[in-house]
C-alpha positions as CSV (number, residue, x, y, z in Angstrom):
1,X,-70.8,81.8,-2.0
2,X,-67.4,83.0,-1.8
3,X,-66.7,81.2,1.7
4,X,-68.2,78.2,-0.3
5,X,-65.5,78.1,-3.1
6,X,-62.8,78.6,-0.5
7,X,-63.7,75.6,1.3
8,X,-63.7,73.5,-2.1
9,X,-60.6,74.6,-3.0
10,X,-59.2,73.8,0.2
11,X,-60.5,70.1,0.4
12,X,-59.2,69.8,-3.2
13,X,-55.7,70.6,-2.5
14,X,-55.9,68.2,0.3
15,X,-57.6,65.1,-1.4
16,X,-54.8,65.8,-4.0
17,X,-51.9,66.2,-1.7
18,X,-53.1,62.9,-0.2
19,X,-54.0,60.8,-3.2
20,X,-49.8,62.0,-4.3
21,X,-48.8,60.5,-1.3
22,X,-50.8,57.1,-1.9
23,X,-49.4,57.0,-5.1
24,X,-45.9,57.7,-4.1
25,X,-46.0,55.3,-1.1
26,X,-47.2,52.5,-4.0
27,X,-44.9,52.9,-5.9
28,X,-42.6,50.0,-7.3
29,X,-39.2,50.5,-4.8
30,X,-35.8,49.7,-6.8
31,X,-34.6,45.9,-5.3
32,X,-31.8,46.3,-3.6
33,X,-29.0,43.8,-4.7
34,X,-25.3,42.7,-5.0
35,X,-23.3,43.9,-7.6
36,X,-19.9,42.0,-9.0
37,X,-17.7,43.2,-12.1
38,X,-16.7,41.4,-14.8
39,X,-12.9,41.6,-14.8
40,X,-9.9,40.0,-16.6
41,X,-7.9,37.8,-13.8
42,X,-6.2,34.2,-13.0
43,X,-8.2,31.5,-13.2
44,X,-7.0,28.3,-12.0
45,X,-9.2,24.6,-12.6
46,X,-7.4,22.2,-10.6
47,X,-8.2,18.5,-8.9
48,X,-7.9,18.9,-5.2
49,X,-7.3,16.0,-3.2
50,X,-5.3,14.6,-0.3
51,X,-2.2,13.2,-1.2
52,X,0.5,10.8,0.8
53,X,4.3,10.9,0.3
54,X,6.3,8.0,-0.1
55,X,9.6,6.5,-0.6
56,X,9.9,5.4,-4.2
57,X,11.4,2.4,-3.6
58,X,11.0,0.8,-0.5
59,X,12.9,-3.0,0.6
60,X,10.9,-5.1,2.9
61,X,13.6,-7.5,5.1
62,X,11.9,-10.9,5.4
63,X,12.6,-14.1,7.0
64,X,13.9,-16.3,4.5
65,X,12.9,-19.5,6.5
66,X,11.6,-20.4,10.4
67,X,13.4,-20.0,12.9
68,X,14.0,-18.4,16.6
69,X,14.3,-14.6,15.6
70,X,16.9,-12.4,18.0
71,X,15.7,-9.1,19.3
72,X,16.0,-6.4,16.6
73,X,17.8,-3.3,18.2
74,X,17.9,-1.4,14.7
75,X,15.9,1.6,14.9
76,X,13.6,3.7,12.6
77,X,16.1,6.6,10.8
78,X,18.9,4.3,11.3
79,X,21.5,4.4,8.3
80,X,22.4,1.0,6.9
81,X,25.0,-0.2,3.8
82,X,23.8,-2.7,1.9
83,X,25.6,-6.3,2.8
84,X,27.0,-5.1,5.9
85,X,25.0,-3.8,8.4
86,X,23.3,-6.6,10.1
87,X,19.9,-5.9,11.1
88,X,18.5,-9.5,12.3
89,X,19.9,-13.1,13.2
90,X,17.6,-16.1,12.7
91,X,18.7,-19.5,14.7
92,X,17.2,-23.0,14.9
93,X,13.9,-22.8,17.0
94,X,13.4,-25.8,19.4
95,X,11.0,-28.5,18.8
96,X,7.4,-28.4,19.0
97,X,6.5,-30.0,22.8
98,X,4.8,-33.5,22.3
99,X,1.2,-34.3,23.7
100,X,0.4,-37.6,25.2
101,X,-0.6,-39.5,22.2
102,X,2.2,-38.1,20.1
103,X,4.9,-39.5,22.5
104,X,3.9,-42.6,22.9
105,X,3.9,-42.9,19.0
106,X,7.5,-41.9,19.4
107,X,8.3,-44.5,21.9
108,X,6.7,-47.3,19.8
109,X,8.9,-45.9,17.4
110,X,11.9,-46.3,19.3
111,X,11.3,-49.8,20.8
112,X,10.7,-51.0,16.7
113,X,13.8,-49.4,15.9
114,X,15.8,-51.5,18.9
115,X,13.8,-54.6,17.8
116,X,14.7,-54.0,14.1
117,X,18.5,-53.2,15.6
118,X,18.6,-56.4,17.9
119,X,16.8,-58.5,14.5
120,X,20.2,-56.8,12.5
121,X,22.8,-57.8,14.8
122,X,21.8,-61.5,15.4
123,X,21.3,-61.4,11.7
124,X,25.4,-60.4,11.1
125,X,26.0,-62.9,13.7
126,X,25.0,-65.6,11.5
127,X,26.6,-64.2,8.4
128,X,29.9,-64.5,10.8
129,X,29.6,-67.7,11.2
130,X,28.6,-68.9,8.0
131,X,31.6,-66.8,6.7
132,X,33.9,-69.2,9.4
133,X,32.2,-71.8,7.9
134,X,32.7,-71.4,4.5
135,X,36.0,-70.1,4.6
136,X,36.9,-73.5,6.7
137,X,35.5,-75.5,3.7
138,X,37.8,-73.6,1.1
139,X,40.9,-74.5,3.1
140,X,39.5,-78.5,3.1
141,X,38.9,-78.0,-0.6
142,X,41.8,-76.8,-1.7
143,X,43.9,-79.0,0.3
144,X,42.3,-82.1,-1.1
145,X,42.5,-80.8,-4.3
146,X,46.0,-81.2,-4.0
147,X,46.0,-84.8,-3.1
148,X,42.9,-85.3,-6.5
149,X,40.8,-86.9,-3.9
150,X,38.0,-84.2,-4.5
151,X,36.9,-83.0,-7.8
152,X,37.2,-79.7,-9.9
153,X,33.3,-79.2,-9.1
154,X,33.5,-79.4,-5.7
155,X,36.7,-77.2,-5.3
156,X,34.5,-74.4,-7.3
157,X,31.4,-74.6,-5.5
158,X,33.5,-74.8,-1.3
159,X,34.9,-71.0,-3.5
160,X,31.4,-70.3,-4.3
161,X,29.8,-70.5,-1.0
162,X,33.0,-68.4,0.6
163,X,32.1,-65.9,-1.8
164,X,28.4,-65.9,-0.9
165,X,29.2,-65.9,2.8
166,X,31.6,-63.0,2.7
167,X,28.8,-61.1,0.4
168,X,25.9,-61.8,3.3
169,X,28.0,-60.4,5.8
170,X,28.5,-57.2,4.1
171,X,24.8,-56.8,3.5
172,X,24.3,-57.7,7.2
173,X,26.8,-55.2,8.3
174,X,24.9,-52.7,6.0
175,X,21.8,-53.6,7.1
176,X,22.9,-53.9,10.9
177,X,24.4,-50.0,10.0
178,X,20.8,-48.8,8.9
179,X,18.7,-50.0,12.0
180,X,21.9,-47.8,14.4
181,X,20.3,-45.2,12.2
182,X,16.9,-45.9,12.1
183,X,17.1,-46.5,16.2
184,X,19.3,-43.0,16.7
185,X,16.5,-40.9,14.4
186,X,14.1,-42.4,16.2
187,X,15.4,-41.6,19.7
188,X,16.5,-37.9,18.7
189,X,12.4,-37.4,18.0
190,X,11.7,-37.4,21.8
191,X,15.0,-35.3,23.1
192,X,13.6,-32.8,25.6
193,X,14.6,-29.3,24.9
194,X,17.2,-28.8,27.6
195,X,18.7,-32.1,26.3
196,X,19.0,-30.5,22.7
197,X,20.8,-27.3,24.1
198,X,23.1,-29.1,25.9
199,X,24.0,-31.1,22.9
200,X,24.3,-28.1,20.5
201,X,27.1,-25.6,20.1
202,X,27.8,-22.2,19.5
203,X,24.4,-21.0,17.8
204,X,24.0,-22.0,14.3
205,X,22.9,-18.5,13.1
206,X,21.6,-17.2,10.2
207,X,22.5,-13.5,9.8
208,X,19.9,-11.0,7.6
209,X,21.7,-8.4,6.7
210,X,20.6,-5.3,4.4
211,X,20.0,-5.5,0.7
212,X,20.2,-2.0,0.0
213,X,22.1,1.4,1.3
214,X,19.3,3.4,2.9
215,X,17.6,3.9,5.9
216,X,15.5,1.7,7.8
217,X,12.3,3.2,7.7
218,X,9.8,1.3,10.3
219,X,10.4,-1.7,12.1
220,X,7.3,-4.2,11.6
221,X,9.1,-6.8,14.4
222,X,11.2,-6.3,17.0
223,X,10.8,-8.6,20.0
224,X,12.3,-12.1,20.1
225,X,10.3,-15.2,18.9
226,X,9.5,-17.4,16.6
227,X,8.8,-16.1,13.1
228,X,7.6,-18.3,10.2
229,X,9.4,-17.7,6.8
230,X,8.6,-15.1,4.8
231,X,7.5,-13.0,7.9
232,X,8.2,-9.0,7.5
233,X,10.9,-7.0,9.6
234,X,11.4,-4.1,8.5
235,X,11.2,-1.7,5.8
236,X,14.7,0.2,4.2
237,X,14.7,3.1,1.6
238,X,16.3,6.5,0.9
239,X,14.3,9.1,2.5
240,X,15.3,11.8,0.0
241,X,14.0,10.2,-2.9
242,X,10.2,10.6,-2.1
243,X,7.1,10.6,-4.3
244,X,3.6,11.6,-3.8
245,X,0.5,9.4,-4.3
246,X,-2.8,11.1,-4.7
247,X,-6.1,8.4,-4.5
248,X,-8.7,10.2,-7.2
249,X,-11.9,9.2,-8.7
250,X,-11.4,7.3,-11.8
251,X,-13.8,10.1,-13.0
252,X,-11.1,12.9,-12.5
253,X,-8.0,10.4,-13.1
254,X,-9.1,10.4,-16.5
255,X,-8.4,14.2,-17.1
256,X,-5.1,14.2,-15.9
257,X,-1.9,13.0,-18.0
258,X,1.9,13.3,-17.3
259,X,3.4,16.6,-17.5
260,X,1.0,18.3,-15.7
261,X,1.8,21.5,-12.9
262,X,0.5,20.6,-9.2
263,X,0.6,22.3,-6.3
264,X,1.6,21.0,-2.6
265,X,-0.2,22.5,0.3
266,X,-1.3,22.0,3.7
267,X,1.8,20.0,4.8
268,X,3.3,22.7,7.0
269,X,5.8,24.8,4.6
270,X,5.5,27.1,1.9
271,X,3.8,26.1,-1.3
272,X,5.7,24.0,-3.5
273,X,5.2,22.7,-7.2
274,X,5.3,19.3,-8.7
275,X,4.5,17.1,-11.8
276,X,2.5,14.2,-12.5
277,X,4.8,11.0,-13.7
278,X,3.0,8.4,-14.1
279,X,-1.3,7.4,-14.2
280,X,-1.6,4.5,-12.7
281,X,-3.6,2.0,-15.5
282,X,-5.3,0.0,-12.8
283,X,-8.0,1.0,-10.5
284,X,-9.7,-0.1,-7.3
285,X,-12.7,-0.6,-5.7
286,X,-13.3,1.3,-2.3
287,X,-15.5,2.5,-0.1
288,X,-16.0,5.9,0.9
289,X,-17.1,7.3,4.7
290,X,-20.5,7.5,3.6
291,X,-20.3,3.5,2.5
292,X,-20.3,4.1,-1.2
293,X,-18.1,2.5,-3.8
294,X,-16.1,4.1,-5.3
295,X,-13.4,3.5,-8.2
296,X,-9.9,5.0,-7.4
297,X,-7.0,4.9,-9.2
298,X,-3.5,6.1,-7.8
299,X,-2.0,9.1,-9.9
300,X,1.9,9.4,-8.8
301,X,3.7,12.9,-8.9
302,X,7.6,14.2,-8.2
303,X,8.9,17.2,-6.9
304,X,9.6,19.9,-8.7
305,X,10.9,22.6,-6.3
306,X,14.3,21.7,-4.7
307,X,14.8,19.2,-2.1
308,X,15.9,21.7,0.8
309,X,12.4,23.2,0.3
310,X,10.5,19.9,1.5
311,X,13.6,18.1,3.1
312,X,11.3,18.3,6.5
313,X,8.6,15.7,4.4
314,X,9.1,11.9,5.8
315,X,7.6,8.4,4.5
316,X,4.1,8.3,4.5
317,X,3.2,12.2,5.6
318,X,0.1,13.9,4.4
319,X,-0.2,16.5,1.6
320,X,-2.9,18.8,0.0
321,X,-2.7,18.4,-3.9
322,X,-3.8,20.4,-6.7
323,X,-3.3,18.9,-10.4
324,X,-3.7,21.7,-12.6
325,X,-6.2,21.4,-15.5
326,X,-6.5,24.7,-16.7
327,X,-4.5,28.2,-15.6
328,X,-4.9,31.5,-17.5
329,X,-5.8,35.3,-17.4
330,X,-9.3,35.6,-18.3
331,X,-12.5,37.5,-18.0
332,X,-14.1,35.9,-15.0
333,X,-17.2,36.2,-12.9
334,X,-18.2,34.5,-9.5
335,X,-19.9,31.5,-10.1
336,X,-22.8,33.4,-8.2
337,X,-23.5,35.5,-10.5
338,X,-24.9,32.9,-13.4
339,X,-28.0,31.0,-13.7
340,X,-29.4,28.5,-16.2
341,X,-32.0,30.3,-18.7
342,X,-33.0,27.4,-21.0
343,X,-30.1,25.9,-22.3
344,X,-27.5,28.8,-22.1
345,X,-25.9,30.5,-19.3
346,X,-27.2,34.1,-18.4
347,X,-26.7,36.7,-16.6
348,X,-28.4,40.0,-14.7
349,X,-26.5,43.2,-16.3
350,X,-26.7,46.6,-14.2
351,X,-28.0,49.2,-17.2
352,X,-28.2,52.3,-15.4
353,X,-30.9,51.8,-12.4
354,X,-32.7,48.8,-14.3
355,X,-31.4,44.9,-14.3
356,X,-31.4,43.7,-18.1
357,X,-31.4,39.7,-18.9
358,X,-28.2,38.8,-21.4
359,X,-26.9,35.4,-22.4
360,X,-23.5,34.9,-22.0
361,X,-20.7,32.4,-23.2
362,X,-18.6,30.1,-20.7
363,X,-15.9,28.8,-20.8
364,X,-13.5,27.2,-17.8
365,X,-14.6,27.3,-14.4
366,X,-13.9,26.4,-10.6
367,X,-14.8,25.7,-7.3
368,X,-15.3,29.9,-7.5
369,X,-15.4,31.7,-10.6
370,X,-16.1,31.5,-14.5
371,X,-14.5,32.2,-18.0
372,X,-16.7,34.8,-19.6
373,X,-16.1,33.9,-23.3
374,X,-18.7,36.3,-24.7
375,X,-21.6,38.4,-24.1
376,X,-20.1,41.0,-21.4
377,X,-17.2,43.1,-21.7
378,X,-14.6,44.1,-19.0
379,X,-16.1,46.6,-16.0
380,X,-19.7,45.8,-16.7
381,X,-21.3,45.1,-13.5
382,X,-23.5,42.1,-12.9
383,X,-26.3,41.1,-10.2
384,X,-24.6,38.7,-7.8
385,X,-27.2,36.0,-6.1
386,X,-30.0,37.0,-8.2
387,X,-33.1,36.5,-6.8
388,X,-37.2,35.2,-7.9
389,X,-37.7,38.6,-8.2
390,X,-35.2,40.0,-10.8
391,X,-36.6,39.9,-13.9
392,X,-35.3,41.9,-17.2
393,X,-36.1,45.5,-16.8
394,X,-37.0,45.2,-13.0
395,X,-35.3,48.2,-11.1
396,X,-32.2,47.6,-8.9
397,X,-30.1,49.6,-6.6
398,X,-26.6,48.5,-5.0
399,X,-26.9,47.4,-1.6
């Protein structure tokens, strides 16, 4: 009997043993997890976007009107005074050639023109001789007259037809005058080219020189040829008055007005500060990489750190901007560590070995972190990437 108990005892401290190490082995293990702080600190909400410097006012040389251009030797970085430096010479270009058709026309032209000039001198030949004539009938009529064998009538109208005479011959000399014209014009149309350079003289240029002091920034043509007016040489400005453009979305332009802080980066150099002038009112339509449109409007911005601090920065170089919206030292939290619950903001709070569910209060936020307006104080420690399975009251321990 006693061997009996023993054995009872035995197996009873060992089912027991057992079933407390099922039970232990079961039980709910503490979820491991990340842990952030709520702490006071900078935030910065900024616009970031990639900007382009540029002269602010940049002079584009033109042709003023066609002609054979002379090879520009001005080059890019070049210092110029405005309305002496010469930068471009423009001189008569030579004659189009003529196909077949077209110079025959011109031929035709000139055989009329001899015609019309032959028809104008046979023409003055005539008024010569009527001239003779008349003027030989004046000296009959006024010598008669003297003698009363002719009448007053007849007197007047021998002076009549003098008159007329003299007139036709002026009119045919005129007239004779616009056919050499007409006949010359017409010959100069078919003048080969070397018989046009061997008629000219020194070269008739027409000098381009530069509106403005500056620099010439980029030359558009250099090589000699024929350039039709209003064709583009080259661009002048001052180099060390530059600007930056940034391209936003119309959706971000709208949050930005004059006055406000950006920052330069990721042009080569130290970080430097600037200020938005001027929003441009107008925006345009534009396609993105990924072949969506897009509405952009140009946001312009000046220095405000010292010009030996970006003097390096050229015409057209590219800049990282940030237009600062919002900069102050609050109580912030990575972005993270918030979810949705509803239609609040929440947060996971570490209470001792147990995760507890707590609405919070935002405010401004980045690319990064969070303004904690209300609901957590300063040091208290939050779940960071909470997971499906925190839940209020579940237990946690720091990873």
């Amino acid at each position: 009997m006693r061997v009996v108990k023993r054995r009872l005892a035995i197996w009873g401290v060992l089912l027991a043993l057992l079933a407390a190490g099922i039970a232990y082995a079961l039980r709910p293990q503490p979820i491991p997890v990340d842990l952030a702080t709520a702490a006071p600190g900078l935030l910065r909400v900024s616009i970031d976007e990639e900007g382009e410097t540029r002269v602010r006012d940049v002079y584009t040389l033109y042709t003023p009107l066609r002609g054979q251009l002379q090879r520009i030797t001005a080059e890019a970085g070049d210092v110029v005074e405005a309305g002496k430096t010469q930068l471009a010479q423009i001189e008569p270009a030579a004659p189009a050639f003529l196909d077949v058709r077209s110079e025959a026309e011109q031929q035709a032209a000139v055989e009329a023109a001899r015609a019309a000039y032959n028809l104008a001198a046979a023409e003055l030949n005539k008024a010569k001789a009527d001239l003779t004539f008349a003027e030989g009938e004046r000296a009959r009529a006024r010598m008669l007259i003297t003698r009363e064998t002719i009448s007053k009538r007849s007197l007047d109208d021998a002076e009549r037809a003098y008159n007329v005479a003299e007139a036709n011959l002026a009119t045919a000399e005129a007239a004779l005058n616009v056919r050499q014209h007409e006949l010359t014009q017409a010959r100069s149309r078919i003048l080969s080219r070397q018989e046009m350079q061997s008629r000219t003289g020194p070269c008739e240029c027409v000098p381009l020189t530069a509106p403005v002091n500056g620099v010439v920034l980029h030359v558009m043509r250099r090589s000699e040829g024929v350039v039709e007016a209003g064709t583009a040489l080259l661009d002048i400005g001052d180099p060390t008055d530059l600007e930056i453009v940034v391209n936003l979305l119309s959706e971000d332009a709208v949050k930005v007005s004059p006055g406000q802080k950006a920052i330069i980066t990721g042009w080569g150099g130290e970080d430097l500060t600037a200020t938005v002038r001027r929003v441009e009112p107008f925006g345009q339509t534009k396609v993105s990489a990924l072949g969506i449109e897009e509405q952009r409007v140009d946001v312009i911005l000046d220095f405000a750190a010292p010009r030996n601090h970006w003097q390096s920065l050229g015409h057209g170089y590219r800049v990282d901007v940030q237009i600062i919206l919002f900069e102050g030292e609050v109580l912030r939290l990575p972005l993270g560590a918030l979810f949705r619950q509803g239609e609040e903001w929440a947060v996971f709070v570490a209470e001792g070995a147990r995760a507890r569910l707590r609405p919070v209060v935002v405010g401004q936020r980045n690319n990064l972190s969070m303004e904690i307006k209300d609901g957590l104080r300063a040091g208290e420690k939050v779940v960071l990437y909470p997971s499906d399975r925190i839940a209020d009251g579940v237990a946690i321990v720091e990873r």
